[in-house]
KEKOL-465683 format. One record per residue (C-alpha): residue number from 1; x, y, z; residue in three letters. Coordinates in steps of 0.02 Angstrom, whole numbers, plus 50000, padded with zeros to 5 digits. Layout:
% residues N
<r><pos>NUM</pos><xx>X</xx><yy>Y</yy><zz>Z</zz><code>ALA</code></r>
...
//
This chain:
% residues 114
<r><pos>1</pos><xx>52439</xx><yy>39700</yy><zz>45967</zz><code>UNK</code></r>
<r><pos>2</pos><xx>52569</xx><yy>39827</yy><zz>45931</zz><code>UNK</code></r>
<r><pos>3</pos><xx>52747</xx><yy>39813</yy><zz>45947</zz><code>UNK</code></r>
<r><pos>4</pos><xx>52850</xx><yy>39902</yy><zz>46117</zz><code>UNK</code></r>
<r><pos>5</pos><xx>52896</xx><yy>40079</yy><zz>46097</zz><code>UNK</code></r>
<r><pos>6</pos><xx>53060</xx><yy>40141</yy><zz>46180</zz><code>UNK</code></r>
<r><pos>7</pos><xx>53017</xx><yy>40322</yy><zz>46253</zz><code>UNK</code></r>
<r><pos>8</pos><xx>53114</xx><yy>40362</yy><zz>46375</zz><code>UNK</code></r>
<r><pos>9</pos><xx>53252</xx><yy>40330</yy><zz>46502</zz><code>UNK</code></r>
<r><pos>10</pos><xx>53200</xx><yy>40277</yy><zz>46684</zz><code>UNK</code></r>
<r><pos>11</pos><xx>53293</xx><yy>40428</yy><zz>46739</zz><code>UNK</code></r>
<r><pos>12</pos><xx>53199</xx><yy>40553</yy><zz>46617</zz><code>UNK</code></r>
<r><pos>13</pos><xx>53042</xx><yy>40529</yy><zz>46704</zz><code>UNK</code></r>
<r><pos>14</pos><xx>53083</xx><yy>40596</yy><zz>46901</zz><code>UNK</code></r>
<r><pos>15</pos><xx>52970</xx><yy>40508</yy><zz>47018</zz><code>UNK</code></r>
<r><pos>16</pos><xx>52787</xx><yy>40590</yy><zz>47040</zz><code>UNK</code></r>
<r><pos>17</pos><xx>52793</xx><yy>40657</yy><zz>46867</zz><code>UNK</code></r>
<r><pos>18</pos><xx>52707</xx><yy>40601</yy><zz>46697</zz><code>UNK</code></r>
<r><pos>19</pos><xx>52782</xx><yy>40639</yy><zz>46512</zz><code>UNK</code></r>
<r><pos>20</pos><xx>52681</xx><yy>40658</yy><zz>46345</zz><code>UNK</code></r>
<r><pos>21</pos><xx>52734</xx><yy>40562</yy><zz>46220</zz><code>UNK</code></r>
<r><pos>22</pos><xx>52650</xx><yy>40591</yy><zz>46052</zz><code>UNK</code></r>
<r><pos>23</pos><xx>52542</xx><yy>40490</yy><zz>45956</zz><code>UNK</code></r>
<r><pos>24</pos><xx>52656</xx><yy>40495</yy><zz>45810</zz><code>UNK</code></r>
<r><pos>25</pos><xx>52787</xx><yy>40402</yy><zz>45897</zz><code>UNK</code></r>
<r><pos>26</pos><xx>52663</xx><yy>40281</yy><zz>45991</zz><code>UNK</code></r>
<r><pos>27</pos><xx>52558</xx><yy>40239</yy><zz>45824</zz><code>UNK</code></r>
<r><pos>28</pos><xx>52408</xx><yy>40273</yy><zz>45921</zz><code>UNK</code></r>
<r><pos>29</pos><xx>52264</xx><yy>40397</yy><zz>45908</zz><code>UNK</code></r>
<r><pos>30</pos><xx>52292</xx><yy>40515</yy><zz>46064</zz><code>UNK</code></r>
<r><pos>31</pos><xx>52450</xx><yy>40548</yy><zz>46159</zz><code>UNK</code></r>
<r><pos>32</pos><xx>52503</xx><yy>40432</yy><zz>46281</zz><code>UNK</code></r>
<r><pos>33</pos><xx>52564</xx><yy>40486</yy><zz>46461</zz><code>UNK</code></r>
<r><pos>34</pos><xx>52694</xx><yy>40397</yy><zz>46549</zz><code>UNK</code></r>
<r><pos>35</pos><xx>52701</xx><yy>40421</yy><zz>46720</zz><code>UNK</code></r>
<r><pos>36</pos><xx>52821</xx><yy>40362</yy><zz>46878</zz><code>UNK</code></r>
<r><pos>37</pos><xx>52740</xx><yy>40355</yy><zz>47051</zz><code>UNK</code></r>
<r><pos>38</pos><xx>52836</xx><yy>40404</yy><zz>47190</zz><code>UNK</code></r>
<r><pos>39</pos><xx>52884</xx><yy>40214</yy><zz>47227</zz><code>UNK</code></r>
<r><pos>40</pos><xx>52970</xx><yy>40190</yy><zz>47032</zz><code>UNK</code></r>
<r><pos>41</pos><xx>52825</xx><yy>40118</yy><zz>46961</zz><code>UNK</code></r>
<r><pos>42</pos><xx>52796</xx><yy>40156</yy><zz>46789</zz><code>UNK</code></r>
<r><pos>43</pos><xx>52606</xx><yy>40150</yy><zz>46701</zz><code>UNK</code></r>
<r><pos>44</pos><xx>52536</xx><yy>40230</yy><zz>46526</zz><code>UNK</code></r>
<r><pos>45</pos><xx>52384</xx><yy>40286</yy><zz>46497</zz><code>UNK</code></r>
<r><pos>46</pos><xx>52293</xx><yy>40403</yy><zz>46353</zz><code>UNK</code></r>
<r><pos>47</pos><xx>52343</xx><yy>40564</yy><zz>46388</zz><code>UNK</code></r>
<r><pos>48</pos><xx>52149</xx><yy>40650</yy><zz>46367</zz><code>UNK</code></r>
<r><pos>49</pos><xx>52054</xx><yy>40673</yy><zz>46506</zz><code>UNK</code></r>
<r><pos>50</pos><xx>51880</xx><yy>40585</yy><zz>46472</zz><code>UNK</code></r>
<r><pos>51</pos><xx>51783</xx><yy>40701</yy><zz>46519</zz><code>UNK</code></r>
<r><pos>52</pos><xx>51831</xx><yy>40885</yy><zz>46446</zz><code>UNK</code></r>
<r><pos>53</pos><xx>51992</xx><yy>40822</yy><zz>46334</zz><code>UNK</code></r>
<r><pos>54</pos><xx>52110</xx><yy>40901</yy><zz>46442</zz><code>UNK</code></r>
<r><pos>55</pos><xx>52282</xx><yy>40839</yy><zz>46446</zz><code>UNK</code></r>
<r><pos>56</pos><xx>52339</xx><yy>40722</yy><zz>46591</zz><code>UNK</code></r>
<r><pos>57</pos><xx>52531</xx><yy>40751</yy><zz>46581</zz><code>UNK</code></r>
<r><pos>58</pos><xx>52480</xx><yy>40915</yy><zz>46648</zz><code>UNK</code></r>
<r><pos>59</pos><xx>52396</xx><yy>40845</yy><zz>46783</zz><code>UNK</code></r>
<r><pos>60</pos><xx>52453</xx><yy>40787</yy><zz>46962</zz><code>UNK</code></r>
<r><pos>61</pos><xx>52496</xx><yy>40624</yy><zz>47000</zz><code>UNK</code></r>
<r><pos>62</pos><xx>52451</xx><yy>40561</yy><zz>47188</zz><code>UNK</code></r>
<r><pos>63</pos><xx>52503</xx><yy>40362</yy><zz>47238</zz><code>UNK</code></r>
<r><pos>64</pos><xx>52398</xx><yy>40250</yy><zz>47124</zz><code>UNK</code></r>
<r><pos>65</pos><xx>52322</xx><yy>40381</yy><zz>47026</zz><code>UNK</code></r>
<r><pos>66</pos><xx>52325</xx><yy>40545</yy><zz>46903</zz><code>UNK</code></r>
<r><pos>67</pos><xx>52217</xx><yy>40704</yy><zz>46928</zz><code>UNK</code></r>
<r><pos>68</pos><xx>52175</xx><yy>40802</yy><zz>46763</zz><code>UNK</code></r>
<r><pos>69</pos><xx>52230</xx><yy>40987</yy><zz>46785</zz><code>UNK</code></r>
<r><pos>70</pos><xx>52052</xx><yy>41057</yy><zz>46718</zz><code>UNK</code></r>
<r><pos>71</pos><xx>51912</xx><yy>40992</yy><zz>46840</zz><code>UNK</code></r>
<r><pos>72</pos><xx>52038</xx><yy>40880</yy><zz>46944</zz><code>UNK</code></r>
<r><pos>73</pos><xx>51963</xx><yy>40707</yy><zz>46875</zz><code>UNK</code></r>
<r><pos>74</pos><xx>52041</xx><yy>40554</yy><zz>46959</zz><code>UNK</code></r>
<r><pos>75</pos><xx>52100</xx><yy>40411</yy><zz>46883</zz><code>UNK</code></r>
<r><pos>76</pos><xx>52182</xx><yy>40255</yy><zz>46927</zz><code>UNK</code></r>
<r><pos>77</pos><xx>52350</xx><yy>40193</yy><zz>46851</zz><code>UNK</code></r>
<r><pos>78</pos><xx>52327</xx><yy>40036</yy><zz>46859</zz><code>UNK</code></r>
<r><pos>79</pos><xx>52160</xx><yy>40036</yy><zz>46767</zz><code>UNK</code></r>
<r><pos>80</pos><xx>52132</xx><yy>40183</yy><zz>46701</zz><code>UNK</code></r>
<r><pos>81</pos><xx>51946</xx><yy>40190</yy><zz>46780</zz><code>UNK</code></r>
<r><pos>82</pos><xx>51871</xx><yy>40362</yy><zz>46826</zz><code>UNK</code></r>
<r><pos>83</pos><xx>51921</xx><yy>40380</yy><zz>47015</zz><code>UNK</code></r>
<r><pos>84</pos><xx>51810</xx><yy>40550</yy><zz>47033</zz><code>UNK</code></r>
<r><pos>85</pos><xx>51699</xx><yy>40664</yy><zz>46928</zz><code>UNK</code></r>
<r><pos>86</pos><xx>51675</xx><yy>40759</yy><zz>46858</zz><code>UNK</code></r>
<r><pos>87</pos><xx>51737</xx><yy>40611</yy><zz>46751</zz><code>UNK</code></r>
<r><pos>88</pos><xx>51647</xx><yy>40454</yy><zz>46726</zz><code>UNK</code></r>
<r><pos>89</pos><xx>51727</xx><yy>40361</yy><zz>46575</zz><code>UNK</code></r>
<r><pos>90</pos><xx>51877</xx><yy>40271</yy><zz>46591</zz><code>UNK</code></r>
<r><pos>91</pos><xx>52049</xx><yy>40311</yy><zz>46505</zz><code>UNK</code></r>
<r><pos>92</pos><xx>52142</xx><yy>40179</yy><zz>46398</zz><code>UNK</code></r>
<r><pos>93</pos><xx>52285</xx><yy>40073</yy><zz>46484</zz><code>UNK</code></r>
<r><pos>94</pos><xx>52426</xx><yy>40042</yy><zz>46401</zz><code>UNK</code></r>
<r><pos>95</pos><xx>52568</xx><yy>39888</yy><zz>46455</zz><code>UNK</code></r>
<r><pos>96</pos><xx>52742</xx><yy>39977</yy><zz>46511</zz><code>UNK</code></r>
<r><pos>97</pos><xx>52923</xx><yy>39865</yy><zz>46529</zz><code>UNK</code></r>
<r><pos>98</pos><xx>53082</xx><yy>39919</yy><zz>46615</zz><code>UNK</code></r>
<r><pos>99</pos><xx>53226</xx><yy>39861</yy><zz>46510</zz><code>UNK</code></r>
<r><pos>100</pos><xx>53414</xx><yy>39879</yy><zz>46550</zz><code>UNK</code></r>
<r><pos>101</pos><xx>53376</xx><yy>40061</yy><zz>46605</zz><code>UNK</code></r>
<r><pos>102</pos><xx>53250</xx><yy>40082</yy><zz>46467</zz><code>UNK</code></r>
<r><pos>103</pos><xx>53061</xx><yy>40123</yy><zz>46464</zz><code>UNK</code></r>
<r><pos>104</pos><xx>52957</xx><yy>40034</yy><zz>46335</zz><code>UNK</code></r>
<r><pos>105</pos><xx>52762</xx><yy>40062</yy><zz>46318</zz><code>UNK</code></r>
<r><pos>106</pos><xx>52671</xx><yy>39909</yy><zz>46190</zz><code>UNK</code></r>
<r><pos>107</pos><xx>52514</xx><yy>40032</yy><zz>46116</zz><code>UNK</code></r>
<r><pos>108</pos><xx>52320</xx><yy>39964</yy><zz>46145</zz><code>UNK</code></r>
<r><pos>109</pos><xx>52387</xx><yy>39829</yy><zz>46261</zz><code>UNK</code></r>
<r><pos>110</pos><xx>52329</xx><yy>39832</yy><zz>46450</zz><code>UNK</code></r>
<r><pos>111</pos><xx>52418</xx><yy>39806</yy><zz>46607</zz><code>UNK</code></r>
<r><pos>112</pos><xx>52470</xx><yy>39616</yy><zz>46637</zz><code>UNK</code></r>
<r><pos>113</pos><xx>52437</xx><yy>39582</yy><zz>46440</zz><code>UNK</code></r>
<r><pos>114</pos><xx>52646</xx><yy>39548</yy><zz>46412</zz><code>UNK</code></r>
//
């Protein structure tokens, strides 16, 4: 397993919204989006929609999950599970911590794997 990524402030990331962060900085092979539910909760997933490569920062994110902008795909937060098709593959999950203020991500690691 990778090492945590700092990338971002708590308050760069409003509540309801998702940020890209790049695969260069994340050492992974797609862009990762980081996204903060209306409650505070923080969760990372691949950015690429599974099922026409569209980018999920773009999308809309709704409680417990994130729509893709294209063909308004579902998927859950938590999991990263197709919630709706068009889609029916599942996005990659990626472990998020909330340090002193600070956002940290830990690449390829899931939910719960800290």
């Amino acid at each position: 397993m990778s090492d945590a990524v700092r990338v971002a402030a708590v308050e760069d990331v409003e509540p309801g919204e998702a940020l890209r962060i790049s695969r260069d900085v994340m050492g992974t092979q797609d862009d990762v989006v980081l996204v903060r539910t209306e409650a505070g909760e923080f969760y990372a997933l691949d950015n690429t929609c599974s099922h026409a490569l569209a980018s999920l920062a773009e999308g809309w994110v709704e409680d417990d999950c994130i729509e893709c902008p294209l063909h308004a795909a579902a998927f859950s937060l938590e999991t990263g599970e197709a919630l709706s098709l068009p889609a029916t593959e599942p996005v990659g999950t990626h472990a998020v911590e909330v340090r002193d203020g600070e956002v940290w991500v830990t690449p390829g690691s899931e939910k719960g794997d800290l």
